[in-house]
C-alpha positions in Angstrom: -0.2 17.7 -21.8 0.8 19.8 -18.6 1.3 17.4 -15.5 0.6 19.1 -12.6 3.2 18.5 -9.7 1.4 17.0 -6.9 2.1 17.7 -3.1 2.0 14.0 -2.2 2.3 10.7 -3.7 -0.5 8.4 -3.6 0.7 4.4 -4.8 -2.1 2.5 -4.9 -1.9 -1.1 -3.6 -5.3 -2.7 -3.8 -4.3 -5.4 -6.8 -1.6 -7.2 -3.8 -2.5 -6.1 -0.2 -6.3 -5.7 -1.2 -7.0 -8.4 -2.7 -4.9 -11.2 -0.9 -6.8 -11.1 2.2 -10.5 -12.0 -0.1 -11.9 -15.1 0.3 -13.8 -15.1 -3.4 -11.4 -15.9 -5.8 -10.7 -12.8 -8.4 -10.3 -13.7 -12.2 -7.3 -12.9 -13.6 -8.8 -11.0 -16.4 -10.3 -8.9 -13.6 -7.1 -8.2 -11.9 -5.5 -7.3 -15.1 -8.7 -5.0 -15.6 -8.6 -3.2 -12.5 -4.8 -2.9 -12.6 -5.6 -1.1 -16.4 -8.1 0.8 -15.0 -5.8 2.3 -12.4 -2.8 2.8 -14.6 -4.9 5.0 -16.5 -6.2 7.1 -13.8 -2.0 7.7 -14.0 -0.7 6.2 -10.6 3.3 6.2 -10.2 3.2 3.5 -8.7 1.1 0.3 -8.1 1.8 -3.1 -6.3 0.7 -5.4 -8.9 0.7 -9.1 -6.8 3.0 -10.9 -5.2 5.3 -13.3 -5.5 4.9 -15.9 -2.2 3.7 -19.6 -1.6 0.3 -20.2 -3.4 -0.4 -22.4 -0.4 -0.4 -19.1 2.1 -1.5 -16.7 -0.5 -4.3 -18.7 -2.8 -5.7 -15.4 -4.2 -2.3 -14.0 -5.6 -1.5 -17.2 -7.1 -1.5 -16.0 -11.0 0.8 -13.1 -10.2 2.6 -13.7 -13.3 -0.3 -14.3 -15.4 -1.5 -11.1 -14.1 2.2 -9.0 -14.2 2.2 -10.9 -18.4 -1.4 -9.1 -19.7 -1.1 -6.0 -17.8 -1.1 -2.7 -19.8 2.0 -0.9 -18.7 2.1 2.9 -18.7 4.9 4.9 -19.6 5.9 6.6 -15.9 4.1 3.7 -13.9 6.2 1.5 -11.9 5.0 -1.9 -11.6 5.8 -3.4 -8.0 5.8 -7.2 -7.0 5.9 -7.9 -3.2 8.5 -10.7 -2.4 9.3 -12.7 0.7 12.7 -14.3 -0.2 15.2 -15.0 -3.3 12.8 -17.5 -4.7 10.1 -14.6 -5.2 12.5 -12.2 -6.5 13.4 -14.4 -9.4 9.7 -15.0 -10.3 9.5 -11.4 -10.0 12.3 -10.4 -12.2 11.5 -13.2 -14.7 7.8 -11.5 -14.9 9.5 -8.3 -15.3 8.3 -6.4 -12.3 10.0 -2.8 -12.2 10.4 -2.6 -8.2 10.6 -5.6 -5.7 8.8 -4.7 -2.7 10.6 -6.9 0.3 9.2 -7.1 3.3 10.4 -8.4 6.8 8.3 -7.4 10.3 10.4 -5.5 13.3 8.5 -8.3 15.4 9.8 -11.8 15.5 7.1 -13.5 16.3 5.0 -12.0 13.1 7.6 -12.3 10.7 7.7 -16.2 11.8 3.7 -16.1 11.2 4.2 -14.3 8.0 7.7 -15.0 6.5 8.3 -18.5 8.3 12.3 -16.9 9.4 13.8 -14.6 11.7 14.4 -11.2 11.1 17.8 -12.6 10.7 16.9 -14.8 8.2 15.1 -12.4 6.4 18.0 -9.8 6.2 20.2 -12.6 5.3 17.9 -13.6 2.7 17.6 -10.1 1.3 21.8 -9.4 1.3 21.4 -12.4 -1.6 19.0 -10.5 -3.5 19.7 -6.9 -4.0 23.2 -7.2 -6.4 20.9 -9.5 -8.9 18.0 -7.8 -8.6 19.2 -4.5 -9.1 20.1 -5.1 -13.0 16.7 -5.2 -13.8 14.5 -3.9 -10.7 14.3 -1.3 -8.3 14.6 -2.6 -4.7 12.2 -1.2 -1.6 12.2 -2.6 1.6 9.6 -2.7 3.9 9.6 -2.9 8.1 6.0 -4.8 8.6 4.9 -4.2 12.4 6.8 -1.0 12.2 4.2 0.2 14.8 3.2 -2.6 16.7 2.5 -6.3 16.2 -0.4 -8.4 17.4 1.2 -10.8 19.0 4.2 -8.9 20.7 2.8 -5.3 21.1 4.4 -1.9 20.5 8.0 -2.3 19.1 11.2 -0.1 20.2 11.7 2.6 17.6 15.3 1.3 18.2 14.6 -1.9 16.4 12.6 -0.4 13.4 15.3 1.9 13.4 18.2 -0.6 13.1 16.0 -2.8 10.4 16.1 0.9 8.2 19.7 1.1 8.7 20.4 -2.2 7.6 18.3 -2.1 4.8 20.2 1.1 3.5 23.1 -0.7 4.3 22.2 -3.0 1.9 22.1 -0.3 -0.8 17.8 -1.0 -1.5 16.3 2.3 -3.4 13.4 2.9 -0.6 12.0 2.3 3.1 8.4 2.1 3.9 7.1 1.9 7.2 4.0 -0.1 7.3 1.5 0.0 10.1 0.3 -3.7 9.4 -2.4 -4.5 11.9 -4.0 -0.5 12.0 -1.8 0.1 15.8 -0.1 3.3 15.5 -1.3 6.4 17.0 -0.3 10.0 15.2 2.0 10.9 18.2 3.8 7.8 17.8 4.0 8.5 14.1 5.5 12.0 14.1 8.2 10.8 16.4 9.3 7.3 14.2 8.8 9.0 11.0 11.0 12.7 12.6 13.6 9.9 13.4 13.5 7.3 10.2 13.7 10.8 7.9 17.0 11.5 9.8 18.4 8.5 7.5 16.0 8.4 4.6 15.2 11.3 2.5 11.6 11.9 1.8 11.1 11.1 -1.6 12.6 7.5 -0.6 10.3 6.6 1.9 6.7 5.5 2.1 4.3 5.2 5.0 1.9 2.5 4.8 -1.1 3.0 7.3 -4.5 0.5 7.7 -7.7 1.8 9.3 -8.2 -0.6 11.7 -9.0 1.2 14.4 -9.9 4.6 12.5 -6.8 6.4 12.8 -5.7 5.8 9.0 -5.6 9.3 7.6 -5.0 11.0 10.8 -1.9 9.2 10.5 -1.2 10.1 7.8 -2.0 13.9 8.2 0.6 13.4 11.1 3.0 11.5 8.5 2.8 14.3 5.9 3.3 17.6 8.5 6.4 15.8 10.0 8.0 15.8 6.3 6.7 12.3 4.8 5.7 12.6 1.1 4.4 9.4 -0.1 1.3 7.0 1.0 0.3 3.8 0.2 -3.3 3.4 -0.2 -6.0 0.7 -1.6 -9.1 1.5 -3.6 -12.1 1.2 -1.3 -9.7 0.7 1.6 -9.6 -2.9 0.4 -6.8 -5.6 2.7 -5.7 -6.6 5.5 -2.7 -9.2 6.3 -3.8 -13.2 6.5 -1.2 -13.8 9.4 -1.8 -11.2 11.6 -5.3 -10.8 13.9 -8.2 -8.2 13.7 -6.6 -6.7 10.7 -8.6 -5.1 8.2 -8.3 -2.7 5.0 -5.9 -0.4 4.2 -6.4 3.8 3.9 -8.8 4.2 1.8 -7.5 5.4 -1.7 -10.6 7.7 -2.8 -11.0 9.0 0.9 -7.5 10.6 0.6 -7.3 11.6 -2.2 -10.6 13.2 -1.3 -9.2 14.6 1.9 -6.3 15.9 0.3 -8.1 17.6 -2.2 -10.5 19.6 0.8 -7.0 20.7 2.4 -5.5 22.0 -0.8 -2.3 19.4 -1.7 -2.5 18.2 -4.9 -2.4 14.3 -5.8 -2.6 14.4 -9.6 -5.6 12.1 -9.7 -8.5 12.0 -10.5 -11.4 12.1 -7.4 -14.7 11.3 -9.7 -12.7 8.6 -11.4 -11.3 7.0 -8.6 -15.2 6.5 -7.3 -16.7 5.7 -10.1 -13.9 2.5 -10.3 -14.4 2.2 -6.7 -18.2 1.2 -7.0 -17.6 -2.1 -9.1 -15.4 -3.2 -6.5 -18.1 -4.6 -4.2 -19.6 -6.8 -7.6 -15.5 -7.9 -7.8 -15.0 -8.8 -4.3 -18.3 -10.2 -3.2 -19.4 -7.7 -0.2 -19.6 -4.0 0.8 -16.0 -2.0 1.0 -14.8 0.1 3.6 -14.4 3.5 1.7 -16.9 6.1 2.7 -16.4 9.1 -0.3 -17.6 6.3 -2.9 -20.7 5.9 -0.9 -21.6 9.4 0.0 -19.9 11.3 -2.7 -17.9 14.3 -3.1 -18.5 17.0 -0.7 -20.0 19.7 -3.1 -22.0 16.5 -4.9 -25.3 18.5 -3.8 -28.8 16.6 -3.7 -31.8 18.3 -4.8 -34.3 20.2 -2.6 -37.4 18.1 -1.5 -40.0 19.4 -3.9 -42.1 19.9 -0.5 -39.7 23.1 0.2 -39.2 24.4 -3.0 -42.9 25.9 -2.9 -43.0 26.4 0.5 -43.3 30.4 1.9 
């Protein structure tokens, strides 16, 4: 079979970031069915669960389960998000290919979310990378990259020095992550311009909610200023439990979708990604976010009204 090269790079993280905000608990089966269902549609990547207190996450609390009855497809890399040297062990041991860490620029949400400093954090991922790197791939993720709740926008100095550190560190990849949905696509040209100054582009990812409706313009702004690859969530499913207002990430069919109508190719499929995209409601209890899904593609064409097809 010929793969077509695709423009951008679409890694699908509805299993961990979508699901770990839901109130209705998800059967494991289910997980491991959706997860199947996307490795199929022939992601490179998706983030599987993740690895954190059961107590603070209740709804990712059979990541391994879920990481042991997963189909894995050959060119898929399976990512486990981890907050400390605990998780990465549980990660390793459940043989997760990439270990996504993640620390926040902002202090007062990586207390919320990580219960340590920043410090701490780095500290705690300098103890992880050696190990972890004979049977994983490390990314590391800046949470809050473009603003926090709590404490506002952050200096592009400090998300700046967080990146350094982390390639000081040796990890494989950066992704910026817009948390809470706060970024604006002038702010994003000018971080990403500067973060791709130390990272190439085919090792960082932008991660971007819709909060506020901004989701793929930032990313549009991401992509034209040299960034490659996108996180996304089927049905723009998430949002983070620690962190106010926040709701789902991009929308996974809507970009693809959006990519598609500007010509840059994403190697997956649009019809399938909505067809999976409708039995997420039945799974999660309540209406999604995504819009393609629900008004289809935009040469889907409805028939005349038989009133005007005899009319003149």
């Amino acid at each position: 079979m010929t793969v077509t090269p695709a423009d951008i790079m679409i890694q699908e993280v509805a299993p961990r970031d979508g699901l770990q905000i839901e109130a209705k608990w998800v059967e494991t089966s289910e997980k491991i069915r959706l997860i199947n269902s996307l490795s199929a549609i022939g992601f490179s990547r998706i983030e599987v669960s993740s690895f954190v207190s059961s107590a603070a996450v209740p709804s990712l609390r059979d990541a391994a389960e879920v990481f042991a009855g997963i189909e894995r497809r050959p060119g898929t890399i399976y990512t486990a998000l981890i907050p400390n040297r605990k998780g990465a062990e549980l990660a390793l041991a459940a043989r997760a290919d990439e270990l996504n860490f993640v620390m926040s620029a902002s202090e007062t949400h990586n207390r919320a979310n990580m219960n340590m400093t920043p410090g701490q954090s780095l500290a705690s991922l300098a103890e992880i990378v050696k190990p972890a790197h004979a049977g994983a791939l490390i990314n590391a993720t800046v949470a809050t990259a473009f603003g926090c709740p709590f404490e506002g926008a952050q200096p592009f100095e400090r998300v700046l020095d967080i990146v350094k550190r982390y390639l000081d560190l040796d990890v494989d990849g950066i992704t910026l992550a817009d948390t809470t949905g706060m970024a604006n696509p002038n702010q994003v040209s000018q971080l990403v311009a500067e973060v791709l100054l130390l990272v190439p582009a085919g090792k960082l990812t932008l991660h971007f909610h819709n909060t506020r409706g901004l989701g793929l313009v930032n990313v549009l702004a991401a992509y034209d200023t040299g960034a490659r690859r996108f996180d996304a969530a089927l049905g723009g499913l998430g949002g983070c439990p620690f962190a106010p207002g926040a709701t789902g990430n991009v929308c996974t069919e809507d970009l693809v979708n959006l990519c598609h109508e500007i010509g840059l190719r994403t190697g997956l499929d649009l019809q399938r990604l909505i067809d999976l995209s409708f039995g997420l409601p039945g799974l999660v209890g309540h209406e999604v976010p995504g819009q393609v899904a629900k008004a289809g593609r935009p040469l889907d064409l409805h028939p005349i009204p038989e009133r005007l097809r005899h009319s003149g």
